[in-house]
Gaussian input, Z-matrix of N, CA and C with variables (Angstrom, degrees):
# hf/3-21g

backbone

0 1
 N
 C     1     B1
 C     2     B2     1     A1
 N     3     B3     2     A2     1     D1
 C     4     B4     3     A3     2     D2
 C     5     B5     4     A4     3     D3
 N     6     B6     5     A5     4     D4
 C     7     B7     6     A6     5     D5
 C     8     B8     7     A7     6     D6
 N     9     B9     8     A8     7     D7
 C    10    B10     9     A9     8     D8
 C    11    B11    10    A10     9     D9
 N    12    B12    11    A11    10    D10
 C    13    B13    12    A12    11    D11
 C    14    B14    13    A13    12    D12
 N    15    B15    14    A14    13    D13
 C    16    B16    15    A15    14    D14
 C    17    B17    16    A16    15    D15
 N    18    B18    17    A17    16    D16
 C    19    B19    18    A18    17    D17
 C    20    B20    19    A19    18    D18
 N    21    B21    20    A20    19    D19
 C    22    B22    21    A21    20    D20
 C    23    B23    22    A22    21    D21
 N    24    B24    23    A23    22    D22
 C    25    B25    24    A24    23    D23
 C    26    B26    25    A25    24    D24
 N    27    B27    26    A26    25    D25
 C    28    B28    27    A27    26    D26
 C    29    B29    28    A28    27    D27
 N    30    B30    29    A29    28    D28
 C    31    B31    30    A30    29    D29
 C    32    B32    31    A31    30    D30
 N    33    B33    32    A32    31    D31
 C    34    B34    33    A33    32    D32
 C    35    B35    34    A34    33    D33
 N    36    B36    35    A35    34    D34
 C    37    B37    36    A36    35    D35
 C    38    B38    37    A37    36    D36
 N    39    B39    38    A38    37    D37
 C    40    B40    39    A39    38    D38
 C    41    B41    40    A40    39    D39
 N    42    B42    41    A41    40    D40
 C    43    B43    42    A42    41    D41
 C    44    B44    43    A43    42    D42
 N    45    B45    44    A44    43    D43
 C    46    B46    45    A45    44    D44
 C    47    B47    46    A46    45    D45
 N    48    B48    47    A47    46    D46
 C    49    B49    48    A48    47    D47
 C    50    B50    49    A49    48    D48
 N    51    B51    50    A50    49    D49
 C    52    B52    51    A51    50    D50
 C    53    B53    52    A52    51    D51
 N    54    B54    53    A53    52    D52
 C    55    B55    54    A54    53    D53
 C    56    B56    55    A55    54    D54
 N    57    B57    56    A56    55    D55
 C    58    B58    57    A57    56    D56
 C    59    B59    58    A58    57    D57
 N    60    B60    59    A59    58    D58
 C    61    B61    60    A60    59    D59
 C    62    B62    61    A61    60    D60
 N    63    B63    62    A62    61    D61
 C    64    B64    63    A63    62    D62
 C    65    B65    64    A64    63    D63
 N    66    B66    65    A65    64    D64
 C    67    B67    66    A66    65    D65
 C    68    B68    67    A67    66    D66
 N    69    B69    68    A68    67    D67
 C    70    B70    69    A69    68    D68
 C    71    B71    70    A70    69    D69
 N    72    B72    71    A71    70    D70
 C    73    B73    72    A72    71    D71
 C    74    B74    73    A73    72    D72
 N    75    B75    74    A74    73    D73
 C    76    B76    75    A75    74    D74
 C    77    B77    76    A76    75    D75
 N    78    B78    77    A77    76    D76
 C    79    B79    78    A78    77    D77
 C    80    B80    79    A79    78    D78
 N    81    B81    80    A80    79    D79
 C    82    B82    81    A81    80    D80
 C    83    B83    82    A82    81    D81
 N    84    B84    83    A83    82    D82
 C    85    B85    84    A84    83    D83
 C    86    B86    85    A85    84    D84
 N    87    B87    86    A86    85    D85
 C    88    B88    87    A87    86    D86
 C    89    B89    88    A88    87    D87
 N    90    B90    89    A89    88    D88
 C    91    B91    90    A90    89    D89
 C    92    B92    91    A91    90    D90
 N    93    B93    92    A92    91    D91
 C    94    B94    93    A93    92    D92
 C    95    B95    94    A94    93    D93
 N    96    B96    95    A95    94    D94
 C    97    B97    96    A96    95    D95
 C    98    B98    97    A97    96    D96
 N    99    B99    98    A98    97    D97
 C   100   B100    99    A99    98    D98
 C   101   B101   100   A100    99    D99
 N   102   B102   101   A101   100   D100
 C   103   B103   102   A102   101   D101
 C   104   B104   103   A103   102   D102
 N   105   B105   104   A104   103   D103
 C   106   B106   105   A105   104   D104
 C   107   B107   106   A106   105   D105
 N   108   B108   107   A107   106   D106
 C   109   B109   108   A108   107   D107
 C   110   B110   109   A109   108   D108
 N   111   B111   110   A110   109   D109
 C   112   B112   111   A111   110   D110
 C   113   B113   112   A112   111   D111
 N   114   B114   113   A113   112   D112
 C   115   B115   114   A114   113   D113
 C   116   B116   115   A115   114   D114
 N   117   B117   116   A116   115   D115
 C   118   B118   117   A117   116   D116
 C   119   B119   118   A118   117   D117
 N   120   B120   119   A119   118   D118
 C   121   B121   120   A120   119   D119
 C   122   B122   121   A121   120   D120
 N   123   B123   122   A122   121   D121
 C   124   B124   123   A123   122   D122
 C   125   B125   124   A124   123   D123
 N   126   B126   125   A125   124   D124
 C   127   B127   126   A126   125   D125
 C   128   B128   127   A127   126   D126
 N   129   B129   128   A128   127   D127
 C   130   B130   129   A129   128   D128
 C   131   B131   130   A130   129   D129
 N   132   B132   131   A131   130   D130
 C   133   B133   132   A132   131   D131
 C   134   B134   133   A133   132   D132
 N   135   B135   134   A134   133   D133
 C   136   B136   135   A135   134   D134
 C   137   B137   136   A136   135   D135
 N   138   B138   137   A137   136   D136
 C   139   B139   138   A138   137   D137
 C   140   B140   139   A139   138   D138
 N   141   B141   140   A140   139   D139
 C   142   B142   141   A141   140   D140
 C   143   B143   142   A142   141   D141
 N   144   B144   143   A143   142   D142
 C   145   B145   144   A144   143   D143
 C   146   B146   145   A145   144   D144
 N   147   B147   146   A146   145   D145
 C   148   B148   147   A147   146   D146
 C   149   B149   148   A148   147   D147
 N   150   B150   149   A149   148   D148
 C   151   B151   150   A150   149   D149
 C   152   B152   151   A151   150   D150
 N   153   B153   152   A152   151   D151
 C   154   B154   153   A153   152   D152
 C   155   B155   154   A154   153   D153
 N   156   B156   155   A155   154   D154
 C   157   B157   156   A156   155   D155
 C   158   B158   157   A157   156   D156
 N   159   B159   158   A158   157   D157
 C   160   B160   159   A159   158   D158
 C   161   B161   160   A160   159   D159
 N   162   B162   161   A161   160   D160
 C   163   B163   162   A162   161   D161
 C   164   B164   163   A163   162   D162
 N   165   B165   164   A164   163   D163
 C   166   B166   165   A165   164   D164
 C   167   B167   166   A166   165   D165
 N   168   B168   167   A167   166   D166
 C   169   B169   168   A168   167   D167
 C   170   B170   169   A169   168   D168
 N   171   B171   170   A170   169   D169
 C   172   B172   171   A171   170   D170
 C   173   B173   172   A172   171   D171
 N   174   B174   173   A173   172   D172
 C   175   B175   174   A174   173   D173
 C   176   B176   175   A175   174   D174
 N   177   B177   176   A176   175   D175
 C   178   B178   177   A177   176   D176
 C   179   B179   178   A178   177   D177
 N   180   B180   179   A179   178   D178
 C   181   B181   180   A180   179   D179
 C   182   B182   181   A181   180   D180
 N   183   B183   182   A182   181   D181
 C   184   B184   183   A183   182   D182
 C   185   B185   184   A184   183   D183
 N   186   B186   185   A185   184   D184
 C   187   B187   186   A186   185   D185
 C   188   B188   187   A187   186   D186
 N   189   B189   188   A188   187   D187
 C   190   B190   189   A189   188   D188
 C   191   B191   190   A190   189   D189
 N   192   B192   191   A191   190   D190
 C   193   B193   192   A192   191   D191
 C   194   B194   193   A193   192   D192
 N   195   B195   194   A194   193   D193
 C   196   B196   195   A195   194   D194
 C   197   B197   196   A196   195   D195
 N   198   B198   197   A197   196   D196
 C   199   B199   198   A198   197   D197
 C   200   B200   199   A199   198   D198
 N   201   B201   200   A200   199   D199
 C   202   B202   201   A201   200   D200
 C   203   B203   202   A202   201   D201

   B1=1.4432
   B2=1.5139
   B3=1.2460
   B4=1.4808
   B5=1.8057
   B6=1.4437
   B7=1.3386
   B8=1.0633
   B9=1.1394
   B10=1.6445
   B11=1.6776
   B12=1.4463
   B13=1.4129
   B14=1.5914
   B15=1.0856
   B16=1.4166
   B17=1.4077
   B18=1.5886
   B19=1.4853
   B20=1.7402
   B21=1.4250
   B22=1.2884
   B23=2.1889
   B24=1.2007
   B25=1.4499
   B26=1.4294
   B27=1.7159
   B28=1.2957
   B29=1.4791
   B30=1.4809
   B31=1.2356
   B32=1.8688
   B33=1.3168
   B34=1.1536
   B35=1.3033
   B36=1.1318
   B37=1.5805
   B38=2.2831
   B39=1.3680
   B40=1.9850
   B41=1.3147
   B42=1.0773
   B43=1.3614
   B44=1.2881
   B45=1.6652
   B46=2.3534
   B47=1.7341
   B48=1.3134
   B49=1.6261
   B50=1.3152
   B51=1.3191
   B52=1.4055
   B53=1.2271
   B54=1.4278
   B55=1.4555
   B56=1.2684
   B57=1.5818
   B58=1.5761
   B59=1.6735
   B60=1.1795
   B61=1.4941
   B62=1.5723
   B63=1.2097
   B64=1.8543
   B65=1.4433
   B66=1.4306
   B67=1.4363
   B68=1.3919
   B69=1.7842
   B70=1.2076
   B71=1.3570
   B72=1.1873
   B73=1.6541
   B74=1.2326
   B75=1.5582
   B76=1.7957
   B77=1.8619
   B78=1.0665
   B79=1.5733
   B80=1.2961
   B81=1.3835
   B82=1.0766
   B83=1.5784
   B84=1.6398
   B85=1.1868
   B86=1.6606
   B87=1.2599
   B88=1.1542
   B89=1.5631
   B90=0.8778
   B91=1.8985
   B92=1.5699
   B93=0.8047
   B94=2.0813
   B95=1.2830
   B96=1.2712
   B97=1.8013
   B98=1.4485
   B99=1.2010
   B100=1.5784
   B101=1.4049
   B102=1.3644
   B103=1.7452
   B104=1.7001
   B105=1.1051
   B106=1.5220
   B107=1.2520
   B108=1.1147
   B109=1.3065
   B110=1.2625
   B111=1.5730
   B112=1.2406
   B113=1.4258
   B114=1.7138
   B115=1.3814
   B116=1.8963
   B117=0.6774
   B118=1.9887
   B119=1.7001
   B120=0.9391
   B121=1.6437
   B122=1.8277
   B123=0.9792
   B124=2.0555
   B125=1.0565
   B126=1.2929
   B127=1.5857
   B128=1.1278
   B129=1.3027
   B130=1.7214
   B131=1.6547
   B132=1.3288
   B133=1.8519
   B134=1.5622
   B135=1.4673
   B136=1.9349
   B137=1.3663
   B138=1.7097
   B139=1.3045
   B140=1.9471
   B141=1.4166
   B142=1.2287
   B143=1.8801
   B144=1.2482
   B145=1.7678
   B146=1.4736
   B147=1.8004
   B148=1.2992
   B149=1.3429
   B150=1.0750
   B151=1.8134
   B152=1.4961
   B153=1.3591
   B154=1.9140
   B155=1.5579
   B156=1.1942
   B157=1.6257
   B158=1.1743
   B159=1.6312
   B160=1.5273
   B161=1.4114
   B162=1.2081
   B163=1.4905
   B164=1.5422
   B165=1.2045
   B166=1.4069
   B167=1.6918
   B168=1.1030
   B169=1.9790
   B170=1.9847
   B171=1.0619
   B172=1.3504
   B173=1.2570
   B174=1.0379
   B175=2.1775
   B176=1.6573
   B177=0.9501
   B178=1.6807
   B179=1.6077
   B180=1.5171
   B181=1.3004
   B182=1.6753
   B183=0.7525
   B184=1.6984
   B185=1.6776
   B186=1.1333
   B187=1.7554
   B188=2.0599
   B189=1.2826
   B190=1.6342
   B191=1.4074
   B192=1.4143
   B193=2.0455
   B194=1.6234
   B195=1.5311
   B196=1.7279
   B197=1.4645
   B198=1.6973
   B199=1.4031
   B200=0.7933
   B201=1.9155
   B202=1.4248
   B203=1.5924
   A1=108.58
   A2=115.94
   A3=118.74
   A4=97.17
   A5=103.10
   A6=126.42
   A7=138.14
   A8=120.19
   A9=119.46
   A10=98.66
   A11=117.40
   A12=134.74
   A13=101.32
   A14=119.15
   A15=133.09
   A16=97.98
   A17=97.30
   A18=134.04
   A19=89.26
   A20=146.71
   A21=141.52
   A22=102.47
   A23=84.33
   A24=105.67
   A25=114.88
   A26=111.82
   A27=105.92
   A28=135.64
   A29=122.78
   A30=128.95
   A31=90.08
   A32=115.37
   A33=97.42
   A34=138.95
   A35=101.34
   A36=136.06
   A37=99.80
   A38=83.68
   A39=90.97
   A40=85.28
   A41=143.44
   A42=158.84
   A43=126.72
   A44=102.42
   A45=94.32
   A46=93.42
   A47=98.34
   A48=109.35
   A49=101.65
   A50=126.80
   A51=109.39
   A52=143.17
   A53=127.55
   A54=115.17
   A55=139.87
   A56=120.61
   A57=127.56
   A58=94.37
   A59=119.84
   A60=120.47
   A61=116.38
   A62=124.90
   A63=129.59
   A64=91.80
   A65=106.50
   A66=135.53
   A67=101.67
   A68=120.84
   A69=100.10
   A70=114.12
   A71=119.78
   A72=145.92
   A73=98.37
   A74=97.05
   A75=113.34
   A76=90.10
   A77=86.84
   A78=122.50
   A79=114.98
   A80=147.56
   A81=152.41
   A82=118.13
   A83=122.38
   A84=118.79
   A85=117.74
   A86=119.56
   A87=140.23
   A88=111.32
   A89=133.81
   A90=147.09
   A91=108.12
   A92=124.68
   A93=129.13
   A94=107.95
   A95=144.18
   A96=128.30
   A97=109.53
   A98=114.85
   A99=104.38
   A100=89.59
   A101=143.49
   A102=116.73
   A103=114.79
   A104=151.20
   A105=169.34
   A106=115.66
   A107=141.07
   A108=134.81
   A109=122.81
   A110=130.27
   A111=119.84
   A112=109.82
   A113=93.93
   A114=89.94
   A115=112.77
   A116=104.02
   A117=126.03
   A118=130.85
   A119=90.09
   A120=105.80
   A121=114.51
   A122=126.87
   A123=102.52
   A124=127.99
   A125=125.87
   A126=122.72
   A127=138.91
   A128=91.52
   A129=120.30
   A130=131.45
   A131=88.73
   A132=90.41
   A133=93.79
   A134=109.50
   A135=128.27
   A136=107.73
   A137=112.38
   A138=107.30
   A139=105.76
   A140=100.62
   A141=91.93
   A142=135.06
   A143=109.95
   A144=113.87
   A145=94.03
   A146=114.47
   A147=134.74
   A148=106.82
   A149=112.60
   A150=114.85
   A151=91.85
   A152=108.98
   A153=105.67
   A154=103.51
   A155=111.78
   A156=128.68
   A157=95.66
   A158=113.06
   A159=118.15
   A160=121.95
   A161=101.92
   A162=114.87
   A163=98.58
   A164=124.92
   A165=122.20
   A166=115.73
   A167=97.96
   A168=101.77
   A169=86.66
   A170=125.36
   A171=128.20
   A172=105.44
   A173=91.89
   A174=103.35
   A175=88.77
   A176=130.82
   A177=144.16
   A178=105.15
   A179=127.53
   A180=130.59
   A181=107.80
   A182=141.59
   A183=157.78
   A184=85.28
   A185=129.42
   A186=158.39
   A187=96.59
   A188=91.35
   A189=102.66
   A190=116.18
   A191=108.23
   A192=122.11
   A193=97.09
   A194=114.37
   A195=98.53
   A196=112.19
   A197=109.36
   A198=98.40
   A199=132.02
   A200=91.63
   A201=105.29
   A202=122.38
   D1=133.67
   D2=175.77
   D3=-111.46
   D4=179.62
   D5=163.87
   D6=-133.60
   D7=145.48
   D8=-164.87
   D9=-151.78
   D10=159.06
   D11=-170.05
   D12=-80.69
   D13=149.91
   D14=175.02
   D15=-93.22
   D16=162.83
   D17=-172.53
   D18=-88.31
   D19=-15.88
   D20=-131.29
   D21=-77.79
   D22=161.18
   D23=178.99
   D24=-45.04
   D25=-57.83
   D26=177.64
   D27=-92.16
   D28=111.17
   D29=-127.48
   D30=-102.47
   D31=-4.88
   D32=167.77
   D33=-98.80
   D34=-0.92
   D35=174.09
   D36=-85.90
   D37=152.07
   D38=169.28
   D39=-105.46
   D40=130.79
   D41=53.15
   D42=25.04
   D43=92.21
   D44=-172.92
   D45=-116.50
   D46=135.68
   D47=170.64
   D48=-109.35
   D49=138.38
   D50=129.47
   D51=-23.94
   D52=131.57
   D53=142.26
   D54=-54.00
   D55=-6.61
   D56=174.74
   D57=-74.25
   D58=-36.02
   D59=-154.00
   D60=-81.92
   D61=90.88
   D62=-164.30
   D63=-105.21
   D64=155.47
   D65=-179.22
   D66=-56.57
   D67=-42.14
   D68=170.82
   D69=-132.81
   D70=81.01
   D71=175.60
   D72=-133.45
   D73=-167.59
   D74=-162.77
   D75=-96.57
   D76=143.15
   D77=178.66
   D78=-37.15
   D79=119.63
   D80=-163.32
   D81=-150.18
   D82=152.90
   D83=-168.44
   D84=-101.44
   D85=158.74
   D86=-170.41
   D87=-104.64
   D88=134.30
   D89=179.17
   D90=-95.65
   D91=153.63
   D92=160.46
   D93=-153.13
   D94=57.50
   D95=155.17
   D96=8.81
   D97=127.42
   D98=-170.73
   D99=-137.33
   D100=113.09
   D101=152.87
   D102=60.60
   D103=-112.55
   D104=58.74
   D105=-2.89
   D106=18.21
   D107=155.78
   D108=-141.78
   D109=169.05
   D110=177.96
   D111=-143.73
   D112=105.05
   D113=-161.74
   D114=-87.58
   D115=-176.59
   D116=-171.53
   D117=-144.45
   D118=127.17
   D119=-161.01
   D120=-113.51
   D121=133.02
   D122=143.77
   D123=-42.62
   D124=131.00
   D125=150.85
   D126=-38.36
   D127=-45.35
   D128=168.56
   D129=-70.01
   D130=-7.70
   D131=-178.52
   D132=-169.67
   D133=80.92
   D134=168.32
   D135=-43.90
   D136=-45.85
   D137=-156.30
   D138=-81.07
   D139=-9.63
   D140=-172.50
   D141=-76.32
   D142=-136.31
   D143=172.05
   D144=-55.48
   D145=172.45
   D146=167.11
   D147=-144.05
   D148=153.19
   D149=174.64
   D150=-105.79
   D151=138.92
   D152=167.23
   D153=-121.05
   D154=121.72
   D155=-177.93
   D156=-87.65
   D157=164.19
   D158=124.31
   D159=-85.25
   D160=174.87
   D161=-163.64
   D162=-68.50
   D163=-45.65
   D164=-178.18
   D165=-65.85
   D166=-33.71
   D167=-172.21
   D168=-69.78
   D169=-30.35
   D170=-172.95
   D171=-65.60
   D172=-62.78
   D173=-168.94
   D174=-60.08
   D175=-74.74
   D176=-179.75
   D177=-30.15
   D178=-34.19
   D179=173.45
   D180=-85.42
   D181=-84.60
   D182=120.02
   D183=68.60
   D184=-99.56
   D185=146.28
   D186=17.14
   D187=-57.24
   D188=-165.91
   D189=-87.11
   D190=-31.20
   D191=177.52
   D192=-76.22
   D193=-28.84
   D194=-169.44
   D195=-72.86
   D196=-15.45
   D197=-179.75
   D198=-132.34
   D199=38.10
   D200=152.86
   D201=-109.59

């Protein structure tokens, strides 16, 4: 998996997509380093909800999403 910056709405934020995640494939999530948190979005809908982690619940999740 590589990474690359999103096209997304909020331009002050970095925005990381996957490379699994295409405009027209199945739905995939987006990353932003924020401050102390790291929040998470759809790919599919920028403007919408966000989950805001901490950095540890992140790293601590990370381990378990890769192998799935």
């Amino acid at each position: 998996m590589t990474l690359k910056p999103s096209d997304g709405a909020n331009h002050q934020l970095e925005w990381i997509k996957s490379s699994y995640s295409t405009d027209d494939g199945p739905s995939c999530i987006e990353v932003a380093p924020a401050h102390d948190q790291i929040l998470v979005r759809d790919s599919k809908n920028p403007t919408g909800p966000r989950l805001a982690l901490a950095p540890a619940t992140w790293a601590a999740f990370l381990p378990y999403a890769s192998t799935r």
